[in-house]
Backbone bond lengths (Angstrom), bond angles and torsions (degrees), N, CA, C in turn:
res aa  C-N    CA-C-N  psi(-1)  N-CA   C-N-CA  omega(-1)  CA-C   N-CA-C  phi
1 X - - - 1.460 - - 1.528 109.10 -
2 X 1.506 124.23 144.59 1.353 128.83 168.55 1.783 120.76 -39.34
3 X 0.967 106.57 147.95 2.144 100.25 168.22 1.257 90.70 -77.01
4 X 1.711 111.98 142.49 1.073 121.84 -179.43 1.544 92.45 -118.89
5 X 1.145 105.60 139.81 1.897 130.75 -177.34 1.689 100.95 -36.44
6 X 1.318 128.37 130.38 1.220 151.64 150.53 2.023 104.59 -43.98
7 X 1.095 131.44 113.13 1.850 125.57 -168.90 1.716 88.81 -130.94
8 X 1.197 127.18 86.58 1.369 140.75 149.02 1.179 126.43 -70.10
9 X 1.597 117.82 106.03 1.636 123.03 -148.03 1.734 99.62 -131.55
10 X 1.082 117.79 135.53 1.552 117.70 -174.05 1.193 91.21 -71.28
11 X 1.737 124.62 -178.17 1.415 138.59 -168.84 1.300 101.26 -64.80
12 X 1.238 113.68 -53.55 1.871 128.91 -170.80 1.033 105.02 -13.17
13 X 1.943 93.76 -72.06 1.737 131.40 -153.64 1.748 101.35 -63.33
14 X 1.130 126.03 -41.18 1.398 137.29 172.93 1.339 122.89 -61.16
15 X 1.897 112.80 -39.07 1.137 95.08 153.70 1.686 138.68 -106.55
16 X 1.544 94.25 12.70 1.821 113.26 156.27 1.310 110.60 -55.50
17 X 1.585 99.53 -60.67 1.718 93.49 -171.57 1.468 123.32 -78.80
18 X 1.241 114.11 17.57 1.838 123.80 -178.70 1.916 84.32 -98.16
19 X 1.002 116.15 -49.47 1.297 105.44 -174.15 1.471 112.07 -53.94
20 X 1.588 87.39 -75.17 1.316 111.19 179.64 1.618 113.71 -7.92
21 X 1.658 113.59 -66.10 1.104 128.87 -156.14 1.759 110.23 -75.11
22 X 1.767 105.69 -37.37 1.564 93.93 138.12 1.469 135.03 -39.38
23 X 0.855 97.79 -49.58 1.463 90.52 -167.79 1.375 112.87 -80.66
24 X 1.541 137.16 -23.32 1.392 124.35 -173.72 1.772 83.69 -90.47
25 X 1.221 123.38 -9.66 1.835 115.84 -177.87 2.226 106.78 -80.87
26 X 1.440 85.52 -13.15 1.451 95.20 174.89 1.667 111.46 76.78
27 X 0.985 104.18 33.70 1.298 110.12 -179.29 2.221 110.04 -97.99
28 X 1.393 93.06 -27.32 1.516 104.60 165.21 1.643 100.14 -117.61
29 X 1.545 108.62 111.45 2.154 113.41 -171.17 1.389 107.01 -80.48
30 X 0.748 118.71 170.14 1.720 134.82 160.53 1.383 116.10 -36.97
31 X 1.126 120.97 105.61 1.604 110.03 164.52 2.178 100.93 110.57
32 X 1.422 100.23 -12.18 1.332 103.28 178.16 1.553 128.17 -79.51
33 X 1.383 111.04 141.70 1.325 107.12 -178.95 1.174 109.50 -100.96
34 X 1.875 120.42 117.36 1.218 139.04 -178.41 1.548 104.53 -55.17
35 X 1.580 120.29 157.35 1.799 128.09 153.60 0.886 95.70 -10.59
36 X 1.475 112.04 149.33 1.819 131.41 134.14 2.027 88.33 -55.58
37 X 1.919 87.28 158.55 1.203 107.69 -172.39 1.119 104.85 -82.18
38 X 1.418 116.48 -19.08 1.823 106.56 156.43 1.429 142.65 -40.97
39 X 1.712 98.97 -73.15 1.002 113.91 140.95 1.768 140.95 -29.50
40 X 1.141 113.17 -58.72 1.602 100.51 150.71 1.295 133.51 -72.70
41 X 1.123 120.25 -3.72 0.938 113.22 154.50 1.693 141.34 -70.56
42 X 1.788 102.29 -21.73 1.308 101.28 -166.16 1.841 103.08 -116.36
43 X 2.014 97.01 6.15 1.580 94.63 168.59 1.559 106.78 -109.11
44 X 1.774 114.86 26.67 1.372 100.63 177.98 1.460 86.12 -138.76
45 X 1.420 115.50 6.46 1.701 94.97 170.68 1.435 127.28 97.67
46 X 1.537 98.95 -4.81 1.935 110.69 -155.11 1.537 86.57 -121.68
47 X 1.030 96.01 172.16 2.380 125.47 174.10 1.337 105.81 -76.51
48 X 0.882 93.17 146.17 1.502 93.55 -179.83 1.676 105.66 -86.58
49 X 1.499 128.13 -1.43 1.493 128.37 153.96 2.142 100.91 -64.59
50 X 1.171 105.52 -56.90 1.522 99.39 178.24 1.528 113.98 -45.44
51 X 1.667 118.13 -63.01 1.533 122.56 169.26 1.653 124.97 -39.85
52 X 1.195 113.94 -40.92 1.258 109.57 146.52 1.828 165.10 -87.03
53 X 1.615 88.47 0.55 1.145 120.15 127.99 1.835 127.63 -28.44
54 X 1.582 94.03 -83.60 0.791 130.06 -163.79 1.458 114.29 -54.40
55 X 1.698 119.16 -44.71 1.047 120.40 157.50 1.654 125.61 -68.55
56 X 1.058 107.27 -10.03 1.911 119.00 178.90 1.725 95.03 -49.30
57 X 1.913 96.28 -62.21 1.311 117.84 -149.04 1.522 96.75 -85.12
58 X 1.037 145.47 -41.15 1.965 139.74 142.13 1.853 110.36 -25.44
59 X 1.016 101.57 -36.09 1.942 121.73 176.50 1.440 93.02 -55.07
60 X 1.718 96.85 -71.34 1.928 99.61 -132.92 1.944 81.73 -77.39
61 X 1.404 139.90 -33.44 1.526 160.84 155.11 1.996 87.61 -18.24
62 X 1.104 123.31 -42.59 1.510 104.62 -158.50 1.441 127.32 114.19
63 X 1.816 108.73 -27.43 1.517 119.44 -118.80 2.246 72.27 -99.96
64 X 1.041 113.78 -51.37 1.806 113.77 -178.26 1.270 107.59 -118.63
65 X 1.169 94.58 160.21 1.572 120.82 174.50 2.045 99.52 -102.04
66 X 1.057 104.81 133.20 1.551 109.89 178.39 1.830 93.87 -109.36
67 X 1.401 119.17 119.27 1.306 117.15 -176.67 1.611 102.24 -101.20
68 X 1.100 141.11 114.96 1.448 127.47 165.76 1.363 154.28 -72.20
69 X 1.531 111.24 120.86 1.490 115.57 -142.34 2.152 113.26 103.38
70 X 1.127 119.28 -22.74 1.298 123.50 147.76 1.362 134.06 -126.73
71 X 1.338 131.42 -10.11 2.144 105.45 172.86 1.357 79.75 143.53
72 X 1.279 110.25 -165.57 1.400 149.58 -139.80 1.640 108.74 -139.37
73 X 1.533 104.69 93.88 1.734 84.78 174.08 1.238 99.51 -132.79
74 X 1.517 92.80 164.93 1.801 125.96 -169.99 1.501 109.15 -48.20
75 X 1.477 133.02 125.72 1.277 106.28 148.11 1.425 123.10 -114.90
76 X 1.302 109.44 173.43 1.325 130.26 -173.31 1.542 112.71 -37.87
77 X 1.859 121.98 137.51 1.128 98.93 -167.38 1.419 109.19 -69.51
78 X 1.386 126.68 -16.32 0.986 111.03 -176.37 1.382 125.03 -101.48
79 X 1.322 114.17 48.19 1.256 150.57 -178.88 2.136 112.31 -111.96
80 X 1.644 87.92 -26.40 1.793 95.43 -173.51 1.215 117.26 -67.55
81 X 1.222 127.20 123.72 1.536 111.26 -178.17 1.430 120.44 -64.65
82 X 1.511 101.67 151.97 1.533 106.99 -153.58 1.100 128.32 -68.67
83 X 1.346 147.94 99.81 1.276 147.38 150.96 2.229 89.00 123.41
84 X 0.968 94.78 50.47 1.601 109.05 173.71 1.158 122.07 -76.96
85 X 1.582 103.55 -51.19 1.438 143.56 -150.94 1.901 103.15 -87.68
86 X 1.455 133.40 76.66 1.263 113.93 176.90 1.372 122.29 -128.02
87 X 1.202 139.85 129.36 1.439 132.45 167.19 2.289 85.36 96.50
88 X 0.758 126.53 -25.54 2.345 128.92 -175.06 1.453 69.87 115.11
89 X 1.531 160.55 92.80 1.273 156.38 94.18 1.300 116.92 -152.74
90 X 1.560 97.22 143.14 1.349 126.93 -151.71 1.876 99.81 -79.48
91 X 1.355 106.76 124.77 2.097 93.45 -158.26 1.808 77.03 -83.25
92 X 1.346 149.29 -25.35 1.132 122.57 178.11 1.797 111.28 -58.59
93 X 1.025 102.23 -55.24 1.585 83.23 -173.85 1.380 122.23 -45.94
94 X 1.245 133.97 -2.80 1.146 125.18 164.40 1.906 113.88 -89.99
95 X 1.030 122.01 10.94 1.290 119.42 -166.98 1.375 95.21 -135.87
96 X 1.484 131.00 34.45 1.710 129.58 -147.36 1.728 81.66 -119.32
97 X 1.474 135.06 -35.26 1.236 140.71 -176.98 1.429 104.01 90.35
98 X 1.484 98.23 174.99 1.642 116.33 -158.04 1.780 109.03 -49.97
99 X 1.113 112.04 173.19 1.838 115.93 177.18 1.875 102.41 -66.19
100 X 1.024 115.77 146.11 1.762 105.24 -176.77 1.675 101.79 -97.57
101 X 1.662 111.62 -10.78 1.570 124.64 179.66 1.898 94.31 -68.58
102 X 1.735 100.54 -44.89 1.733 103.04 -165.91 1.447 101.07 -72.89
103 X 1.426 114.73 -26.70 1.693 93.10 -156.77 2.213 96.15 -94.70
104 X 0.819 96.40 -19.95 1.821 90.45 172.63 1.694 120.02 -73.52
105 X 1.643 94.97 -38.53 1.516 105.81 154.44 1.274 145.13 -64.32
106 X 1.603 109.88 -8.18 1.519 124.18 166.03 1.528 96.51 -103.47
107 X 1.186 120.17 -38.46 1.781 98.64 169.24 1.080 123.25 -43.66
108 X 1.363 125.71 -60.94 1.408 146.08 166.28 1.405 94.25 -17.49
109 X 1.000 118.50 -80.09 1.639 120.46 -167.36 1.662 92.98 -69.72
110 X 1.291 155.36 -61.51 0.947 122.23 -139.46 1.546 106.74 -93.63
111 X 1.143 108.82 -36.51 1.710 118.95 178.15 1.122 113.61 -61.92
112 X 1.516 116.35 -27.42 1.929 122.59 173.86 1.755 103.04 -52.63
113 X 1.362 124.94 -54.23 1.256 159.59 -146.99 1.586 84.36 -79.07
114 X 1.092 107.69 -82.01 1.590 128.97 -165.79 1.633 116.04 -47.35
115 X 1.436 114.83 -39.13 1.512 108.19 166.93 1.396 106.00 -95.77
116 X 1.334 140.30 16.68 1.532 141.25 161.15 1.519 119.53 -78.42
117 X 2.049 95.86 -38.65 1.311 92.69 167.69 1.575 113.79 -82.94
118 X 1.068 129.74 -38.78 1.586 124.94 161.78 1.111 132.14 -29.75
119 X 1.063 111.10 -47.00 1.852 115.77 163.99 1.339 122.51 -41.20
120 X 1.406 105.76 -47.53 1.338 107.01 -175.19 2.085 104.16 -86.87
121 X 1.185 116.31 -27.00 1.568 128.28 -175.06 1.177 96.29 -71.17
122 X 1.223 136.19 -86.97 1.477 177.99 -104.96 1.874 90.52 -64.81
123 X 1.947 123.07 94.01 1.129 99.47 150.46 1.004 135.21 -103.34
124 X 2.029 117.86 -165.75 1.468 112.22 -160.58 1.642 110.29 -43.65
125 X 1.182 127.96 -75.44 1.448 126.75 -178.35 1.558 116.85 -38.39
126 X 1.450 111.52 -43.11 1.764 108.82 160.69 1.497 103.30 -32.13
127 X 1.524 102.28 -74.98 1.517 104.64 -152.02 1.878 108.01 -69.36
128 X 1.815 117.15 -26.11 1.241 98.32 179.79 1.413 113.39 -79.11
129 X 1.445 136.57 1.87 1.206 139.03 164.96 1.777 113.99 -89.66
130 X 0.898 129.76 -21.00 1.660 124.91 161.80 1.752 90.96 -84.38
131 X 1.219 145.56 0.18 1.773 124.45 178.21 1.683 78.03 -98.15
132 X 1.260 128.75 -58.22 1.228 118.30 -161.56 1.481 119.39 -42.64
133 X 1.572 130.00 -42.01 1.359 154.62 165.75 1.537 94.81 -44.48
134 X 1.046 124.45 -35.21 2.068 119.39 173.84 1.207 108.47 -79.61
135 X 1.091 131.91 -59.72 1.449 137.68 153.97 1.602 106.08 -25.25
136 X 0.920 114.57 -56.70 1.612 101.39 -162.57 1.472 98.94 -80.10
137 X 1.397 141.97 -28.35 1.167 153.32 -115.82 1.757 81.69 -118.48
138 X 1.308 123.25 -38.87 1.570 138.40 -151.22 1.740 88.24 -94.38
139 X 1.574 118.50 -49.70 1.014 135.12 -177.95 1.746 107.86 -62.60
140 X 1.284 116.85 -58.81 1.572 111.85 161.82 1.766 136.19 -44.47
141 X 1.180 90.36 -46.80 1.557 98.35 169.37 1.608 113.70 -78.52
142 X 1.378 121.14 -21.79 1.500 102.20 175.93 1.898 108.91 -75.42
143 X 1.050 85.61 -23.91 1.634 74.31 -179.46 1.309 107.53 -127.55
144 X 1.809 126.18 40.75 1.242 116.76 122.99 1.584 99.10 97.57
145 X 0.957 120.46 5.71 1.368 136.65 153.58 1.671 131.66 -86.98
146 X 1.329 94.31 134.79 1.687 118.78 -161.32 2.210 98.86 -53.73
147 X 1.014 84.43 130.31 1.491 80.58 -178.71 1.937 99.28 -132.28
148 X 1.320 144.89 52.65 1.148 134.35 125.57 1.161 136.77 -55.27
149 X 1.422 126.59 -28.64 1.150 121.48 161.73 1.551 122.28 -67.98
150 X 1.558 119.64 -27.50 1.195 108.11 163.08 1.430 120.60 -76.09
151 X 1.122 121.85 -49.50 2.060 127.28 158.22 1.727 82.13 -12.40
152 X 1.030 105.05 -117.61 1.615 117.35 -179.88 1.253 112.69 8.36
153 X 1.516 124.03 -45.95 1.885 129.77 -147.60 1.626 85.97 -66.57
154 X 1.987 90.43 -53.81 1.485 107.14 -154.60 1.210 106.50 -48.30
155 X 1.615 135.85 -65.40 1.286 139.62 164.61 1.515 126.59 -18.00
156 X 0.949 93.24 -50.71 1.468 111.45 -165.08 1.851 108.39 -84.23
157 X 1.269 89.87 -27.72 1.604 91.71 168.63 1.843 121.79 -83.30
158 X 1.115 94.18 -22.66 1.603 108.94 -179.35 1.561 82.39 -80.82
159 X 1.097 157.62 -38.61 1.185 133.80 -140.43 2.146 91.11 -88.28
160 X 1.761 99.86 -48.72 1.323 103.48 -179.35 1.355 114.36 -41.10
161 X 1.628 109.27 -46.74 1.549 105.19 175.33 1.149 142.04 -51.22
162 X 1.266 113.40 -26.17 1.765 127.94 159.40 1.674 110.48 -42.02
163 X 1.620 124.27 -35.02 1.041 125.36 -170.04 1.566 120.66 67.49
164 X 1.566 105.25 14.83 1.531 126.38 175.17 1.287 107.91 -96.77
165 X 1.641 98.26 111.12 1.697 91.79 -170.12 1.737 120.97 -79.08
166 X 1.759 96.17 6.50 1.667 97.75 -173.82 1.592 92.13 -101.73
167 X 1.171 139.59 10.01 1.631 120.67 -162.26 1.483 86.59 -111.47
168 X 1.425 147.90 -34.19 1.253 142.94 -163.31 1.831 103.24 -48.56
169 X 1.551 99.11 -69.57 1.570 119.62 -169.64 1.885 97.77 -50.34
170 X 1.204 99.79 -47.84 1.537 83.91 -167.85 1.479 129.64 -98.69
171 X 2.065 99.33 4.93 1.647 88.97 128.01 1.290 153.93 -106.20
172 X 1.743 86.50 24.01 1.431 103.38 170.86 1.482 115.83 -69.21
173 X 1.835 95.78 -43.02 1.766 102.52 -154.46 1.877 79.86 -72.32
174 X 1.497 152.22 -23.03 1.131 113.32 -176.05 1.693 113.00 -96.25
175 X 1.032 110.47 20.15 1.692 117.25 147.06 1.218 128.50 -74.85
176 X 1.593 116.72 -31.33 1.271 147.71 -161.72 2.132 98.71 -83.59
177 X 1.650 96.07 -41.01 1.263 86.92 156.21 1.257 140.10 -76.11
178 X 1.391 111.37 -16.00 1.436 117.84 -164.15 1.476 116.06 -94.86
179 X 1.895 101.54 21.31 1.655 111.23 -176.53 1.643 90.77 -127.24
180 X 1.157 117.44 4.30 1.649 115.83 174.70 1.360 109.76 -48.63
181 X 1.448 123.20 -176.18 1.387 135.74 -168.40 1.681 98.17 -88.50
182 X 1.735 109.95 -50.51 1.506 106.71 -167.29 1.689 108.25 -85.50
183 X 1.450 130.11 -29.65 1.287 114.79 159.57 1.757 127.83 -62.20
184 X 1.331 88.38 -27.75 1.951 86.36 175.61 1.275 124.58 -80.68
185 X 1.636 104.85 -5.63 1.493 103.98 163.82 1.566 112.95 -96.64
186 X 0.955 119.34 -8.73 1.452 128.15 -153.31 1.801 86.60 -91.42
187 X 1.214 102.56 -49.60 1.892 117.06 -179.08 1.731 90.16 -56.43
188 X 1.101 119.87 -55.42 1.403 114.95 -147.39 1.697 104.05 -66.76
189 X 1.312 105.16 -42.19 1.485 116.48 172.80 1.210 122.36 -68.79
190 X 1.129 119.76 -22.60 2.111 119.66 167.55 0.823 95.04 -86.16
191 X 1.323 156.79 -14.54 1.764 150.50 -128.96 1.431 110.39 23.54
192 X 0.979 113.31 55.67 1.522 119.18 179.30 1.878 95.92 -66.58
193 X 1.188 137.64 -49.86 1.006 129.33 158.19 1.307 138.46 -3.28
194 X 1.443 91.60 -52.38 1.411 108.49 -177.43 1.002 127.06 -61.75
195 X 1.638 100.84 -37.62 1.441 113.75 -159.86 1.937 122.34 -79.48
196 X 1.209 95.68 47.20 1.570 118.87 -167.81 1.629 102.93 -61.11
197 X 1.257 109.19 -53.34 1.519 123.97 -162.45 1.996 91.15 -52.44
198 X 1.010 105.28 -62.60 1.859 113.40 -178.31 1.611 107.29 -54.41
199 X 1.077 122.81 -34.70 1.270 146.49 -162.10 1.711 97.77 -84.85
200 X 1.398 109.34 -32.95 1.424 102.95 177.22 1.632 105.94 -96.15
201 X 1.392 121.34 -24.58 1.048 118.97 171.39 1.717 143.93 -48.82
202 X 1.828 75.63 -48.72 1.699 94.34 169.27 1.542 104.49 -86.62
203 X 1.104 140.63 -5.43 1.960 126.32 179.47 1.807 89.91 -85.32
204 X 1.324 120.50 -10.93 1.582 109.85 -165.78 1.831 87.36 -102.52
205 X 1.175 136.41 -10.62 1.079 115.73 -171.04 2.050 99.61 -97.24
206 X 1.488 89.84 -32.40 1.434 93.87 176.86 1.693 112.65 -55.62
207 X 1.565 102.38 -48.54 1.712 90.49 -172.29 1.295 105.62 -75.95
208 X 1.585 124.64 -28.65 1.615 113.91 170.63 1.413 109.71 -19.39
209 X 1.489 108.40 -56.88 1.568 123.98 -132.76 1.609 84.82 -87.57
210 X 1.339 132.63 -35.66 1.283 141.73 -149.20 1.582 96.82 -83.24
211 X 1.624 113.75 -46.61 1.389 121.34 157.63 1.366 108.23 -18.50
212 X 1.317 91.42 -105.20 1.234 120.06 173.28 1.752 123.24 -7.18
213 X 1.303 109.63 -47.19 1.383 143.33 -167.40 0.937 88.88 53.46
214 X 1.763 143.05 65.02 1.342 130.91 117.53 1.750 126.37 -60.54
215 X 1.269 111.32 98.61 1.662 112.10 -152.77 1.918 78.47 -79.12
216 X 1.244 138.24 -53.34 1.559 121.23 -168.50 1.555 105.23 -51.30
217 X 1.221 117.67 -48.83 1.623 111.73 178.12 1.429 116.75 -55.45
218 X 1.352 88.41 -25.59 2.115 84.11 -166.13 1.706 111.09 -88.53
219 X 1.597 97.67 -19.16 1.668 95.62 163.82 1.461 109.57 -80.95
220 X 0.815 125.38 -24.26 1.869 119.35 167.58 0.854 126.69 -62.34
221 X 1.429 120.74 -34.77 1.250 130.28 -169.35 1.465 91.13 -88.20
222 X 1.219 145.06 -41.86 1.348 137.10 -172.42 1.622 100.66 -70.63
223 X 1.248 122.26 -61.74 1.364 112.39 177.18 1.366 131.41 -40.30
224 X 1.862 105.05 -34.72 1.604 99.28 -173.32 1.677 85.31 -80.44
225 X 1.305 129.63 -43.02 1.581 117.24 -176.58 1.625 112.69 -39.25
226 X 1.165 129.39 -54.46 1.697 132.80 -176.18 1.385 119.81 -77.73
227 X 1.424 103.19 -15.50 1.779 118.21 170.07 1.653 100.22 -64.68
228 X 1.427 100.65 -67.04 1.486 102.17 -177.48 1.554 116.36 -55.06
229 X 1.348 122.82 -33.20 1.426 111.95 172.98 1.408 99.95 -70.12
230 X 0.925 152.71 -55.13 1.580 145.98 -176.25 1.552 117.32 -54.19
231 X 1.382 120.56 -37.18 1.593 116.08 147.26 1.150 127.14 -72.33
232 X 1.318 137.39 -10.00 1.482 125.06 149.52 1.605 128.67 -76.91
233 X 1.307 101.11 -14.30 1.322 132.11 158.36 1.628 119.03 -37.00
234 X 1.854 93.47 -63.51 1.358 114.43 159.42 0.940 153.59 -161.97
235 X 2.007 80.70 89.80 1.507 97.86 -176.42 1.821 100.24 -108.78
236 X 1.055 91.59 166.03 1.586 109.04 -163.65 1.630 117.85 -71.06
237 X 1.567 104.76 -36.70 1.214 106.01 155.10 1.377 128.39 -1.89
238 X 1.250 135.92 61.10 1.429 123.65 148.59 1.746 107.97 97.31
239 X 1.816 93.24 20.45 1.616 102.52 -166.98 1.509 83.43 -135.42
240 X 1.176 155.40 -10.33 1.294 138.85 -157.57 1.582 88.88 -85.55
241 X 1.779 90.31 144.68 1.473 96.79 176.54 1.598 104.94 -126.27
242 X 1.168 101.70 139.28 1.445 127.49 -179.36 1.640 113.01 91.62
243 X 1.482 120.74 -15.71 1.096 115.09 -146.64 1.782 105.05 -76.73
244 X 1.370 143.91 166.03 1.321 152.53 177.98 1.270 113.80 -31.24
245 X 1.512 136.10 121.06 1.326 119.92 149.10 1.269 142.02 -24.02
C-alpha cells in the first residue's frame, strides 16, 4: 500500500474531529443542543480549556452555532461550509492555530523569566520606551481606539530589554499565536478585548517594577497580568456551552 501522510493535530483538533464526525454521522441532528462543556469534557477524557477549544474550531468549521448564555447547537448540513468536510476531517481545523490555553501558558513561563532578566538589563531608553507603550496604550483607549498592536509593542519591548538576542523572536512568535483563527475567536467571545482598562493597569505595575529594577516584583506583576488573561479566558460569562437557559 502507498505511505499515507503523517496528520499531527493539537488536542483541540482531535477532539473537534470526534465531535465533528458525530455530527456529519448524524448522531448529533440539526438544530440540536450538544453536552454542557462539562460533561464533554469528562466523557472524552479532556479539560474543559481543550472542550472549548474544541468548540471554537467546530464554530469557525461551520459545523455549530455557539449561542451565548445557552450551548452549542448543530447546524443544518447545509449550513456547513463548503467543501470543509474531507477524508471524516474538517481541513479547517488544521489551519484554526495553536491552543490559546498553550500559548498564554508558555508566556507564563517565558515572560515571567523574561521581565526578571530585564530588570536587572533594562536601560534608560529601554525603560523610557516600554513607559512610552502606557502612554500610548492610555492614549488609545481614551479615544476608543484598538490598541493590540501596542499590548504587543510593550511585550516585545521588554523582551529587547533583556539584551537577549534569542528571547525577542520568540516572544514574538507567541503573539503570532495570539492572532490565530481559534484564539481570536475565543478573545472575541470572553470580550477579552475589552478588558483594556485592567490590561493597562497591570503593564503600569510591570514597568513600575521594571523602573525600579525590582526583577521579583516585575515577575509578579507579569504573572498576575497573564493569570488574569487566562481567567477571562475562562470565565463563564456568556461562553458556557450547553449549560440551562
Amino acid at each position: 500500500m502507498p505511505f499515507q501522510p503523517i496528520v499531527s493535530q493539537r488536542l483541540y483538533q482531535q477532539v473537534a474531529g470526534q465531535i465533528g464526525e458525530l455530527i456529519r454521522a448524524g448522531q448529533f441532528p440539526a438544530g440540536h443542543r450538544l453536552p454542557p462543556e462539562r460533561d464533554l469534557a469528562k466523557s472524552l477524557g479532556a479539560s474543559r480549556p481543550v472542550v472549548r477549544e474544541a468548540m471554537i474550531a467546530l464554530e469557525i468549521a461551520g459545523l455549530v452555532e455557539v449561542r451565548g448564555g445557552s450551548g452549542a447547537y448543530v447546524k443544518a448540513p447545509s449550513e456547513w461550509v463548503a467543501n470543509r468536510i474531507q477524508g471524516g476531517l474538517m481541513q479547517v481545523l488544521t489551519d484554526a492555530g495553536p491552543s490559546p490555553f498553550d500559548v498564554i501558558a508558555a508566556r507564563l513561563l517565558i515572560e515571567g523569566e523574561t521581565v526578571f532578566a530585564a530588570a536587572s538589563e533594562a536601560t534608560k531608553a529601554d525603560l523610557e520606551g516600554i513607559a512610552e507603550t502606557i502612554t500610548m496604550m492610555r492614549s488609545a483607549i481614551a479615544f476608543g481606539e484598538p490598541s493590540e498592536k501596542i499590548d504587543r509593542l510593550f511585550h516585545t519591548r521588554i523582551a529587547a530589554a533583556t539584551h537577549n538576542t534569542v528571547l525577542p523572536p520568540i516572544v514574538e512568535s507567541l503573539w503570532d499565536g495570539q492572532f490565530a483563527p481559534v484564539f481570536t475567536a475565543l478573545s472575541t467571545r470572553t470580550h477579552l478585548p475589552q478588558n483594556r482598562a485592567a490590561t493597562l493597569r497591570d503593564h503600569s505595575r510591570i514597568a513600575d517594577a521594571l523602573l525600579a529594577h525590582d526583577a521579583i516584583e516585575a515577575r509578579t506583576a507579569m504573572r498576575a497580568h497573564l493569570g488574569e488573561v487566562l481567567r477571562v479566558l475562562m470565565r463563564d460569562d456568556d461562553v458556557e456551552v450547553g449549560t440551562s437557559p
